[in-house]
C-alpha positions as CSV (number, residue, x, y, z in Angstrom):
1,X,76.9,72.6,127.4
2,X,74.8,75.1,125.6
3,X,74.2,76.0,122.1
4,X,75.6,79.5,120.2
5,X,73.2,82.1,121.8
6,X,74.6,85.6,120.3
7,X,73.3,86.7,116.6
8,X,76.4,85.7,114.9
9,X,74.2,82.3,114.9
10,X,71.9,80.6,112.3
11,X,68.7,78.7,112.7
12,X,69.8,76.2,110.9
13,X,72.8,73.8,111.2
14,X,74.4,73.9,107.6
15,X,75.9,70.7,105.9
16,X,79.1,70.2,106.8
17,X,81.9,70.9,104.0
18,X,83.0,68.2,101.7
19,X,86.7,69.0,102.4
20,X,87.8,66.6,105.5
21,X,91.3,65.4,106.6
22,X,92.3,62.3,107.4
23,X,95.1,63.2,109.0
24,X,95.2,63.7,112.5
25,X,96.1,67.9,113.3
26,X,96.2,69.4,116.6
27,X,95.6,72.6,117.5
28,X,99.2,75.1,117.5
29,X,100.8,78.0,118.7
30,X,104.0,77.1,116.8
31,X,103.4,78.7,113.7
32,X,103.0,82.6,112.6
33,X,99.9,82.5,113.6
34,X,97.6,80.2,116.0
35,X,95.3,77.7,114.9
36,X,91.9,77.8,114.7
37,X,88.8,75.6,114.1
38,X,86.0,76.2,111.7
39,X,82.3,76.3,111.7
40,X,82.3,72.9,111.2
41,X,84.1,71.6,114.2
42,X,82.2,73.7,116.6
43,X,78.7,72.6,115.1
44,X,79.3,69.2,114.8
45,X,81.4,69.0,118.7
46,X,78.5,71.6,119.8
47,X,75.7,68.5,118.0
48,X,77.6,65.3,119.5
49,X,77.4,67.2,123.4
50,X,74.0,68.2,123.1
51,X,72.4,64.7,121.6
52,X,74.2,63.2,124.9
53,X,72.2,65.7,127.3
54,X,68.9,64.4,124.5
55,X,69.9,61.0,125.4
56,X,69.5,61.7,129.1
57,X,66.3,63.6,128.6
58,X,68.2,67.1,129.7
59,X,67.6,70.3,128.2
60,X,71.1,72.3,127.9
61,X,71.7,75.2,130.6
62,X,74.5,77.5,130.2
63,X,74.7,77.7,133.8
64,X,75.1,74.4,135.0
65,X,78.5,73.2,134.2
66,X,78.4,69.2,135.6
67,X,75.4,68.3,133.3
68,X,77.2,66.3,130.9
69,X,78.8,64.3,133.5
70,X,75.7,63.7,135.3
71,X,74.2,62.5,132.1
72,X,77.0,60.4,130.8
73,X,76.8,59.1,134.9
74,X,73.9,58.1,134.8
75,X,73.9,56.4,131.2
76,X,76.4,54.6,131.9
77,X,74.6,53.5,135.7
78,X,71.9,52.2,134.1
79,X,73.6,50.4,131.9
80,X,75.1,48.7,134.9
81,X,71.4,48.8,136.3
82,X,69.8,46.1,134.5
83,X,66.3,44.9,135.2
84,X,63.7,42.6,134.3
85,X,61.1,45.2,134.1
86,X,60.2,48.3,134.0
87,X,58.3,47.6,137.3
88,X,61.2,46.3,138.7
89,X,63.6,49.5,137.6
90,X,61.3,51.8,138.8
91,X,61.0,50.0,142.2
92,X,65.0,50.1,142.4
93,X,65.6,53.6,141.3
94,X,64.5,57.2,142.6
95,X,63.5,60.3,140.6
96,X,66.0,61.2,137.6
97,X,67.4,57.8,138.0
98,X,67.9,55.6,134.9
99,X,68.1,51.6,134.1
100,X,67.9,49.3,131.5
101,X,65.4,46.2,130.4
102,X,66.7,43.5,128.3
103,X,64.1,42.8,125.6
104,X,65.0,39.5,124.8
105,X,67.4,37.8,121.5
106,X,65.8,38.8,118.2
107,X,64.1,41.5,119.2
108,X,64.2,44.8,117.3
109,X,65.8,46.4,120.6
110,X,68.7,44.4,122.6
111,X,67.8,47.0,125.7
112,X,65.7,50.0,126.7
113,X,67.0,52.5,128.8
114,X,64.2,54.5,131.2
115,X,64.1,57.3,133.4
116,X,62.7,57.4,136.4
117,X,60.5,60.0,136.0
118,X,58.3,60.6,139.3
119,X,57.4,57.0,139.3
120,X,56.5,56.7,135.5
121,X,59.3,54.6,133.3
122,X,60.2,56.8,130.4
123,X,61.6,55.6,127.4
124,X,65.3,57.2,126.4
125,X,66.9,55.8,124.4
126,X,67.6,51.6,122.9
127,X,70.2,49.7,121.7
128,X,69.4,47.5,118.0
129,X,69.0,44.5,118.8
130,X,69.5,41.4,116.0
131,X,66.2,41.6,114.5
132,X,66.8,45.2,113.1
133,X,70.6,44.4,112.2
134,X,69.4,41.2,109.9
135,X,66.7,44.0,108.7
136,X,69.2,46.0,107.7
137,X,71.5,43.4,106.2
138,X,68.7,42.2,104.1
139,X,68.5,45.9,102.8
140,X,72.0,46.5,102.2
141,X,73.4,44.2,100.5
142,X,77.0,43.2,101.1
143,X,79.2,41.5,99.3
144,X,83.0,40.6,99.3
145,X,85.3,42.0,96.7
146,X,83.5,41.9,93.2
147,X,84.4,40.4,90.2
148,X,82.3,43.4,88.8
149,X,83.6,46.6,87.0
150,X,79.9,47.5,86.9
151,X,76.6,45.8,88.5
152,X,73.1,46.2,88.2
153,X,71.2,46.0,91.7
154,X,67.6,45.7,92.3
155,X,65.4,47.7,94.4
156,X,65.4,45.2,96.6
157,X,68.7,44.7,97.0
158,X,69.1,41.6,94.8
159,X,72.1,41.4,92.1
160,X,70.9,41.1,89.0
161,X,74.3,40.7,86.9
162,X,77.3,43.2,86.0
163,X,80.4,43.6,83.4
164,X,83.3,41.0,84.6
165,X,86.8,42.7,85.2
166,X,88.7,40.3,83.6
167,X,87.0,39.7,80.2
168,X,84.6,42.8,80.6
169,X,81.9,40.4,79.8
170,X,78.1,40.9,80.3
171,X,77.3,38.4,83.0
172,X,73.6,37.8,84.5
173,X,72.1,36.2,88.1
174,X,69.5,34.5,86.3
175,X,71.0,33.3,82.8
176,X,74.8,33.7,83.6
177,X,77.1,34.6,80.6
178,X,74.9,35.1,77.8
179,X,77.2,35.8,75.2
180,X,79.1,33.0,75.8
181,X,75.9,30.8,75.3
182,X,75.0,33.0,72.2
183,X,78.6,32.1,71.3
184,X,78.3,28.4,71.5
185,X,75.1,28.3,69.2
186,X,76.6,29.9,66.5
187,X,79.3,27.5,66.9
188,X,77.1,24.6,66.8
189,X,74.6,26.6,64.4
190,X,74.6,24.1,60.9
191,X,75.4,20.9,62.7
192,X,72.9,20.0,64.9
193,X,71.0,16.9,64.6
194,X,67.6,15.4,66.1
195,X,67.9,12.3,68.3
196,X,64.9,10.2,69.8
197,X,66.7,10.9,73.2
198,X,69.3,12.4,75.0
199,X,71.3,9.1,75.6
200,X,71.2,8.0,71.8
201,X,72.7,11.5,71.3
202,X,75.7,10.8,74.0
203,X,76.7,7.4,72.8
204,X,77.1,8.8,69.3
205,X,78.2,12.3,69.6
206,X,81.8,13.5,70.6
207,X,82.8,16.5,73.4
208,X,81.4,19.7,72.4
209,X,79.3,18.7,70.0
210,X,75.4,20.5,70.0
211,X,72.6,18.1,69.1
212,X,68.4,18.2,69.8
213,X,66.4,15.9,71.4
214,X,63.0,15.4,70.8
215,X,59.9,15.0,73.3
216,X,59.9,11.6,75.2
217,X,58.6,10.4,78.1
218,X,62.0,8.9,79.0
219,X,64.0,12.1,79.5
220,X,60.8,13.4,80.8
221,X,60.8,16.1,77.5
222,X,57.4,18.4,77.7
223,X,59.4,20.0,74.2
224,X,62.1,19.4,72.1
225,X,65.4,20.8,74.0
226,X,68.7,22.1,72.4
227,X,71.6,20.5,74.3
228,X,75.6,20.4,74.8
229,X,77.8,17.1,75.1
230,X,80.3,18.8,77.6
231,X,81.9,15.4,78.4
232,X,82.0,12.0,77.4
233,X,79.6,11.2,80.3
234,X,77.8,15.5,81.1
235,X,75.5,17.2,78.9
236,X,74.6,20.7,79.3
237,X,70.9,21.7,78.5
238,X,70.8,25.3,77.0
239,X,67.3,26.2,75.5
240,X,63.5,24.5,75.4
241,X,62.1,24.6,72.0
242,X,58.4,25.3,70.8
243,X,56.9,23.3,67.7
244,X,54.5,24.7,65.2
245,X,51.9,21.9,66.3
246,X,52.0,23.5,70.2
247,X,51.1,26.8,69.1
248,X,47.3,28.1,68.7
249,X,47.3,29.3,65.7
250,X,43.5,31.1,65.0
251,X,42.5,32.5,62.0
252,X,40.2,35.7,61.7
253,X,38.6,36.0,65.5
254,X,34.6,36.2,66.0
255,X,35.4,38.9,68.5
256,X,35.7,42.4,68.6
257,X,37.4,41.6,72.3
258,X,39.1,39.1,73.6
259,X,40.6,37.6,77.1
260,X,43.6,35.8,76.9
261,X,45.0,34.0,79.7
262,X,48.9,34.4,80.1
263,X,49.7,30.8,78.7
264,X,48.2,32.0,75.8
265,X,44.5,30.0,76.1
266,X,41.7,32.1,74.9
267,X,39.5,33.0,77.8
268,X,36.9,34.2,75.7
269,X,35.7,37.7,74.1
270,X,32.2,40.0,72.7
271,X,31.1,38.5,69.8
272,X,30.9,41.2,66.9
273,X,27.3,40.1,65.4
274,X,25.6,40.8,68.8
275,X,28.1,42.1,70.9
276,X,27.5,39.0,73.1
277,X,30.4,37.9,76.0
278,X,31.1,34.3,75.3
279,X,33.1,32.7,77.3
280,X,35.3,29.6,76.0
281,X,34.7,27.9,79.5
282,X,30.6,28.2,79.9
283,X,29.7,29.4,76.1
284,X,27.2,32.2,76.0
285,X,26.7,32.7,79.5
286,X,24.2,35.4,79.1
287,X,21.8,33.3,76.7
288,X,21.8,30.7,79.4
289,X,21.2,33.5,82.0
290,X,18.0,34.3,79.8
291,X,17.1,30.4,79.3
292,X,17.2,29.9,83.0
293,X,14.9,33.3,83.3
294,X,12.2,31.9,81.0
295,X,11.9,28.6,82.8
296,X,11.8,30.3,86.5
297,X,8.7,32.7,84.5
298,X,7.2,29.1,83.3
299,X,7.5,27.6,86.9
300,X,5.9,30.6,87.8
301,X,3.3,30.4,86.1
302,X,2.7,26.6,87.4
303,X,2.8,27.8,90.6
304,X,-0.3,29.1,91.8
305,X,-1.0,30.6,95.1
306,X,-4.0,29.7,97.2
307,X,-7.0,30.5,96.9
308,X,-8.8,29.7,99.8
309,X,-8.3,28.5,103.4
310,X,-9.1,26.0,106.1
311,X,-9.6,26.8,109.5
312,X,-8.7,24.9,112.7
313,X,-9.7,25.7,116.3
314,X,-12.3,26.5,118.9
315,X,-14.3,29.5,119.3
316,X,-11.8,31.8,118.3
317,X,-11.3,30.7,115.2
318,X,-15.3,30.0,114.7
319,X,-15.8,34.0,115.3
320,X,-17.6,33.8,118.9
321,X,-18.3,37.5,120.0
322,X,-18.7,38.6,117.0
323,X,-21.7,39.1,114.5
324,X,-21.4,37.1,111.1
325,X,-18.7,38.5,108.8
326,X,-16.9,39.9,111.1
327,X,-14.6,36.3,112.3
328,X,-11.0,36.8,112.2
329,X,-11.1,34.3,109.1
330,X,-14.2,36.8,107.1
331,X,-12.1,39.9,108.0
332,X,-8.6,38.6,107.1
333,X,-10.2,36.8,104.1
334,X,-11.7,40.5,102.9
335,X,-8.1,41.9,103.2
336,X,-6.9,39.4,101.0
337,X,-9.3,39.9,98.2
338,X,-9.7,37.9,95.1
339,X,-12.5,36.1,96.5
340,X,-10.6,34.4,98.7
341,X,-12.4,31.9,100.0
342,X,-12.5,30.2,103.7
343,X,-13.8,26.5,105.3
344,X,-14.0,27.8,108.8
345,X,-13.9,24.3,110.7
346,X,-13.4,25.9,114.0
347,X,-15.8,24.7,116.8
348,X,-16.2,26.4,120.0
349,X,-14.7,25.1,123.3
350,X,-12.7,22.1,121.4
351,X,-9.4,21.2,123.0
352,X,-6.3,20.9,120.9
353,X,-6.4,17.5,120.6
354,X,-9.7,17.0,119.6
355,X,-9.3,19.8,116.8
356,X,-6.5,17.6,115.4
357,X,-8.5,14.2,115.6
358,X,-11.2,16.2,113.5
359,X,-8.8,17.1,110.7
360,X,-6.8,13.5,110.7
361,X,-3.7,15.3,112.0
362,X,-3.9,12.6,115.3
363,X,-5.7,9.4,115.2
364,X,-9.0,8.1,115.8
365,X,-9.6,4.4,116.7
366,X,-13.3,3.4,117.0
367,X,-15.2,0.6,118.6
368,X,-18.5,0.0,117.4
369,X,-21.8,-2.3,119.4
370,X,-22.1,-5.0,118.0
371,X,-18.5,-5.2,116.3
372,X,-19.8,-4.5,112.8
373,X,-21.0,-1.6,110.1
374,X,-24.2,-1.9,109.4
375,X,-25.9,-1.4,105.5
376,X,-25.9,1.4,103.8
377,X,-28.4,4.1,105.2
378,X,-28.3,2.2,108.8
379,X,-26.1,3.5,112.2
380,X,-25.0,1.6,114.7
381,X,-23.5,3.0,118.6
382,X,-20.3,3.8,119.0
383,X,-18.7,3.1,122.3
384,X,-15.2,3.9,122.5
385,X,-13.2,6.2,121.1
386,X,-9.6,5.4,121.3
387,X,-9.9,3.0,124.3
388,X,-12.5,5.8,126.5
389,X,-15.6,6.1,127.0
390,X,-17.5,8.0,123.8
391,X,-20.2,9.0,126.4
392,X,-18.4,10.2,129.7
393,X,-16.3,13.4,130.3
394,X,-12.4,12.7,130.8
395,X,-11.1,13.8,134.3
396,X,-9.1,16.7,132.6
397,X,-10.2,19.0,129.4
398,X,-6.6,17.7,127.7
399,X,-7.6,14.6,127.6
400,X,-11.3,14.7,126.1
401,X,-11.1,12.1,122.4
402,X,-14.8,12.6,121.9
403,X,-13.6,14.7,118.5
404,X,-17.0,16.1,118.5
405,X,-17.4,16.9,121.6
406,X,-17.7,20.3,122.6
407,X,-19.0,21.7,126.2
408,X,-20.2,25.2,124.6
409,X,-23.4,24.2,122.9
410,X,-25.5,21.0,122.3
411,X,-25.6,20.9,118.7
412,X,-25.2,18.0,115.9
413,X,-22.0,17.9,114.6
414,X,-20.6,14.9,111.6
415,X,-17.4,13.7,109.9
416,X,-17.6,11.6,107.2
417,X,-14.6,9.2,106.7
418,X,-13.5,5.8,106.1
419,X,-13.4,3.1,108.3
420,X,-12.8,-0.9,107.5
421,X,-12.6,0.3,103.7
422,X,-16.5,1.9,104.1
423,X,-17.6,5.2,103.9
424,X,-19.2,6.0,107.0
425,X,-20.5,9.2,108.9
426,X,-19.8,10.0,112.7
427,X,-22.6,12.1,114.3
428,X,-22.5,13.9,117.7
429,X,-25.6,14.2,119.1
430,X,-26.8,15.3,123.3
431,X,-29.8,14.0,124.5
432,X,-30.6,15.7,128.0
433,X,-27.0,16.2,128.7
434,X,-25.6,13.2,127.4
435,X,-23.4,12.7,124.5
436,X,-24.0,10.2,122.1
437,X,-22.2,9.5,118.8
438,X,-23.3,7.2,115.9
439,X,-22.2,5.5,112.7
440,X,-24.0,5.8,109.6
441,X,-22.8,3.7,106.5
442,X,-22.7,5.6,103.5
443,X,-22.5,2.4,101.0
444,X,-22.3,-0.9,101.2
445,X,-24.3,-4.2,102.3
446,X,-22.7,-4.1,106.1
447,X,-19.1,-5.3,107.1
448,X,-17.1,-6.5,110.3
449,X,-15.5,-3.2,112.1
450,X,-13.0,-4.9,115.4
451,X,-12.6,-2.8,118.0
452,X,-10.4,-0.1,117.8
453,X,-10.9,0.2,114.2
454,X,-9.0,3.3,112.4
455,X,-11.4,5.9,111.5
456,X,-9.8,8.2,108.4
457,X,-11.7,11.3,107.8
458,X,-12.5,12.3,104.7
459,X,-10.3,16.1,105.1
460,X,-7.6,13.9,105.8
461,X,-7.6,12.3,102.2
462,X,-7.8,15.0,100.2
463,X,-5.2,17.2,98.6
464,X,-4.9,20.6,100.2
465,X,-1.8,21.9,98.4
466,X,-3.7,24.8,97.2
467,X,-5.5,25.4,100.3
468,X,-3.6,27.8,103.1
469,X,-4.2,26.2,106.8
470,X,-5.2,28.8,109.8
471,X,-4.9,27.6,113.7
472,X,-6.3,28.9,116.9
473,X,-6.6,26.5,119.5
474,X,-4.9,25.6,123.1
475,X,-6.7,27.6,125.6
476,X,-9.6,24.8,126.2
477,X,-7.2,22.5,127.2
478,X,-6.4,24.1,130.4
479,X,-8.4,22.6,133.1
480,X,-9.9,24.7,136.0
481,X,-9.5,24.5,139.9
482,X,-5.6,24.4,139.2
483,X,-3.6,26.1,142.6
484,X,0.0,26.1,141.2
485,X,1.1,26.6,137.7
486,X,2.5,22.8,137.4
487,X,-0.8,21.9,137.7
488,X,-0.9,22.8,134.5
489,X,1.9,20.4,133.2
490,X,0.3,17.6,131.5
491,X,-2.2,20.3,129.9
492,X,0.4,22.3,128.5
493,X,2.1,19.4,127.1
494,X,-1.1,17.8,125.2
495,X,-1.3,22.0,124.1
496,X,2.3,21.2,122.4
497,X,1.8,17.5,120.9
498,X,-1.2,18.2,119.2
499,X,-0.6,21.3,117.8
500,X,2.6,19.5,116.7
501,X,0.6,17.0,114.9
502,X,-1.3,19.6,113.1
503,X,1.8,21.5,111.8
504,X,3.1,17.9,110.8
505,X,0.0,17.0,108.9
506,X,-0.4,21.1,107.3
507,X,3.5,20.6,106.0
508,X,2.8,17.4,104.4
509,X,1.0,19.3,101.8
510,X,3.3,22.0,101.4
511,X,0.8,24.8,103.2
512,X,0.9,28.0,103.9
513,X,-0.2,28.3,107.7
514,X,-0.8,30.7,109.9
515,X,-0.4,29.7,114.1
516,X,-2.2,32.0,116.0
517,X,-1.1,32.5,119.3
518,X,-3.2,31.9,122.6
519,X,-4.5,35.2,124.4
520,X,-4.1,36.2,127.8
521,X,-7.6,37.3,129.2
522,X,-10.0,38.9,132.2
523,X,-9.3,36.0,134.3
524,X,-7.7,35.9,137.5
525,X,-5.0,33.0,136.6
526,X,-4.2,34.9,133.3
527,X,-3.5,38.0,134.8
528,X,-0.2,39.0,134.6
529,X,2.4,36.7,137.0
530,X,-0.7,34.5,137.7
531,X,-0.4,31.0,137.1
532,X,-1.8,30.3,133.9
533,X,-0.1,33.4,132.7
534,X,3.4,31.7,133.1
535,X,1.7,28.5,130.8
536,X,0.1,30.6,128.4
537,X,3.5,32.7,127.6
538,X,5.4,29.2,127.6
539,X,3.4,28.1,124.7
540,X,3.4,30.9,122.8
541,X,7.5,31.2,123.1
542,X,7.6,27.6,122.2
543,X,5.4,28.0,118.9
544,X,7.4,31.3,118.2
545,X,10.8,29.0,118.4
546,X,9.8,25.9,117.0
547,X,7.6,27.6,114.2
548,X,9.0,31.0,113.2
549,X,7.5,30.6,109.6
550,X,4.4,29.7,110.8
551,X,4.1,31.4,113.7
552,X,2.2,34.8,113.2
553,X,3.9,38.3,113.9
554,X,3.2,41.4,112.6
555,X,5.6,44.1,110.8
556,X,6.7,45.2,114.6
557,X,7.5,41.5,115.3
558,X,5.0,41.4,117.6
559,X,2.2,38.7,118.1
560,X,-1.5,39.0,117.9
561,X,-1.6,38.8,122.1
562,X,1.1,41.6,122.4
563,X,-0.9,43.8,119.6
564,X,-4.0,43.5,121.1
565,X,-2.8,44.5,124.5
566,X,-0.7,47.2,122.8
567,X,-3.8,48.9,122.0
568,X,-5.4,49.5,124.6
569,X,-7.3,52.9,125.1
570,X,-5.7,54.9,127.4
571,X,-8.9,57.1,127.8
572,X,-10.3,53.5,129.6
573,X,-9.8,53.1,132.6
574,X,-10.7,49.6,132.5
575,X,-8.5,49.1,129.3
576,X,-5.5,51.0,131.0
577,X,-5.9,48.0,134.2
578,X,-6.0,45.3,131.6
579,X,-2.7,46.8,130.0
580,X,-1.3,46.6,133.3
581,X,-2.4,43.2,133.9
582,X,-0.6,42.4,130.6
583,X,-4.0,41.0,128.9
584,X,-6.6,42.1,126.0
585,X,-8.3,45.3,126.3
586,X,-11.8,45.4,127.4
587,X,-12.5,47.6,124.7
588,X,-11.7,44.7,122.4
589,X,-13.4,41.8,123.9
590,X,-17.2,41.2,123.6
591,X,-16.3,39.6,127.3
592,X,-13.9,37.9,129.2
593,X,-12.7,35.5,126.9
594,X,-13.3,36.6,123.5
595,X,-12.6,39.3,121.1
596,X,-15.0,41.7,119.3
597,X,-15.2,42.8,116.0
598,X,-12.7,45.3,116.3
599,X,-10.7,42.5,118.7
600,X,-10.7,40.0,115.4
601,X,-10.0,43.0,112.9
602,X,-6.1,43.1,114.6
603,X,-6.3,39.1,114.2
604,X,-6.6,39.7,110.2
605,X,-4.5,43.1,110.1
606,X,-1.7,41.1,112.3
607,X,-2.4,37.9,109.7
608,X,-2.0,39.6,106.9
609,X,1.0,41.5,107.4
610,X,2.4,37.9,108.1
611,X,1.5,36.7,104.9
612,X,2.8,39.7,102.8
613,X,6.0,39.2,104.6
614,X,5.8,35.5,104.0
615,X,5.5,35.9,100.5
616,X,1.7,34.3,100.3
């Protein structure tokens, strides 16, 4: 089979003619002259032939003359060839081979037929299966004979009504025969009467007779209803009615606009004397909007930030390394401006735990000689400080109580507080090495202080809402002469309690507080990988999780550790080893431990990009 190929031929297939016979004729030879066919028969013969080589995926060639056969062969083999899947057929067939795979009841596609095509399954053709023939129901809609002369169909396939053959009567799907309804109310148009209920209506009225029923609960009547008697025992109801008293009726409207909702409520509209949206729901939204405004600017104003700030640590925070005015705490506070002012309570090598006794953030119990508080003006020896010894050194830095207590220097230190309901004064003194502390009473004529009496400093009293809170402590706690980084356990976990407590007792007041983290430095154990290094980047992590608000990170998210480190000068030698060993910069430490001016300048420049982003 091939298609025309000499120029009596057109591109295009033209419609067939309208003109078709239903009765079968055959070609002749009978008659004066012999039959012949027309365009038509040869396209549309030429059309069917070809769309069976299509089907078998075989492009016509005038010179092969068994290439329907083969097609319709092999169409009708894989039909006979059915499979469960395509794997399957193409393991079972060679190439140019066909088969079929079942798709499965209510599918679009009863079966697929495929090709074999080098070992690839090519789709040729499908049979509809029932999920496209109820598709295709549901969009042509059939119906049995009508009773119809004329009917109106929807888009979507629905009848909507038509004219009725035998009375040529307008009929409708919804509503049914509308003139016959139109009919029977001007029949009953005149005589109606209003009953209290539908059964008072029935046992009075006789067939065919129209009456109304008023609302009532017992015929379960929103509105008044217009209703047939079609029997002594049937009624028929044939409209709803509407009273004046269930219509809004509004008089001239405030509004230039107005919403209404589609059962008729007012929604609400733009007032005309200020072109205001009120809404009937909520009133004048917008002048609530601007109420709410002026009381957020009124808490505003209430609401002032802080002025000034506390500081808690060790040397760090007291600015070791570093001349006067140029502590982390002066520089940040400079950056802040204002006259921002700072209480720099930072004592040099203080544990964490001592730093939070000092501020009342962790308790202190005190035992006094002698078992009482002498007169005002006098001081009496204190002994023991929660349970140890106020004298001798603890076996590990973590666990050192002596709140005043520092290894760094032998100078006097106080804290005045309260203890047994007197105002007293702690002093740390060191006499030739050893410590000594001391309670002075402040007031009073002497009182009885038992052991283990709870010292409340005076810090700890006061209100510090309007006071921001800074921290830098945890790298005294780690003790020396450790061989393996769990030596370090119980230090690390004092490092987390206490700080803890200090958090606790800054949030109590609502604070804004700054945690700084603890630096890596030119130590051997800190370098990077040793085994303080491991501890130190475990605490940090574990204030960055637990305290993300607190916690302080610059713009680039990174800590004050990783921005120190960061800048390093690569001109250094020495600084370019220390960035290798992952700790601060020689050229911003005054030495191994602590920073230098410049060191404490990226503690406030890191600090106060925190507190910008915080919103302080």
């Amino acid at each position: 089979m091939y298609y025309l190929d000499n120029k009596s031929g057109v591109v295009i297939m033209p419609p067939p003619q309208d003109t078709q016979s239903d009765t079968p004729l055959w070609f002749s030879e009978d008659k004066d002259a012999p039959s012949y066919p027309g365009a038509d028969w040869f396209n549309i013969v030429t059309l069917e032939l070809i769309n069976i080589l299509k089907l078998g995926g075989v492009s016509p060639d005038k010179f092969k003359f068994n290439q329907l056969a083969s097609v319709i062969g092999q169409l009708l083999s894989a039909s006979s060839l059915m499979v469960n899947s395509e794997l399957e057929g193409l393991d079972k067939t060679t190439n140019g081979m066909f088969f079929c795979v079942p798709q499965g009841v209510g599918q679009a596609y009863s079966l697929i037929y495929f090709r074999n095509d080098n070992g690839i399954a090519v789709p040729v053709a499908a049979s509809l299966g029932k999920a496209s023939l109820d598709e295709i129901e549901q969009k042509i809609p059939y119906r049995k004979r009508s009773p119809f002369w004329l009917e109106f169909v929807a888009r979507n396939g629905l009848l909507g009504g038509g004219f009725r053959e035998s009375d040529n009567r307008l009929i409708l799907t919804e509503g049914g025969d509308i003139v016959g309804r139109i009919d029977t109310l001007e029949i009953l148009k005149g005589t109606l009467d209003v009953y209290d209920s539908i059964s008072s209506a029935m046992t009075k009225l006789p067939v065919n007779s129209g009456f109304i029923v008023q609302a009532n609960d017992i015929d379960h009547l929103k509105t008044p209803g217009l209703f047939k008697k079609t029997s002594t025992s049937d009624y028929q109801k044939l409209f709803s009615l509407v009273s004046d008293d269930q219509v809004s009726v509004r008089s001239r409207s405030p509004f230039w606009l107005e919403f209404v909702a589609s059962n008729g409520l007012l929604g609400g509209g733009f007032r005309e004397i200020d072109n205001r949206l009120i809404l009937t729901e909520g009133g004048d939204i917008v002048g609530r909007l601007d109420d709410y405004l002026q009381r957020i600017h009124r808490l505003e104003q209430l609401t002032t930030k802080a002025t000034a700030s506390d500081i808690a640590g060790d040397s760090t925070a007291a600015g070791a390394g570093a001349e006067p005015g140029d502590s982390f705490p002066e520089q940040l506070a400079a950056l802040i401006g204002n006259d921002f002012a700072i209480n720099n309570m930072g004592i040099g090598g203080q544990k964490s735990g001592q730093v939070a006794m000092r501020i009342g953030a962790k308790a202190i119990y005190l035992t006094v000689s002698g078992d009482a508080i002498p007169a005002n003006g006098n001081a009496v020896t204190i002994t023991h400080i929660n349970g140890d010894s106020a004298t001798a050194a603890p076996s590990v830095p973590s666990a050192d109580v002596r709140f005043l207590t520092t290894a760094s220097n032998s100078s006097t230190y106080t804290l005045d507080g309260w203890i047994a309901g007197i105002k007293c004064r702690v002093t740390r003194t060191v006499n030739n090495g050893i410590e000594n502390y001391t309670l002075t009473a402040l007031e009073g004529t002497g009182f009885r202080c038992l052991p283990g009496s709870l010292f409340v400093p005076d810090y700890a009293l006061q209100n510090h809402s309007d006071r921001e809170l800074w921290i830098a402590v945890g790298i005294n706690d780690f003790r020396s002469g450790a061989e393996t980084a769990s030596d370090y356990d119980d230090d690390v976990a004092a490092i987390k309690m206490n700080v803890d407590a200090i958090i606790e007792f800054g949030e109590r007041s609502g604070r804004n507080i700054l945690l700084y983290g603890i630096n890596t430095c030119n130590y051997s154990n800190e370098l990077l990988h040793g085994i303080r290094y491991q501890r130190i980047i475990e605490v940090n992590r574990y204030w960055a999780a637990r305290y993300p608000n607190h916690y302080v990170r610059g713009d680039n998210g990174r800590d004050v550790r990783e921005e120190l480190i960061s800048r390093f000068n690569p001109l250094s030698s020495q600084d370019v080893t220390d960035f290798n060993n992952d700790i601060v910069p020689e050229s911003l430490r005054s030495d191994p431990r602590h920073p230098n001016a410049n060191g404490y300048a990226v503690y406030a420049e890191v600090g106060q990009q925190f507190r910008i982003k915080r919103g302080y």
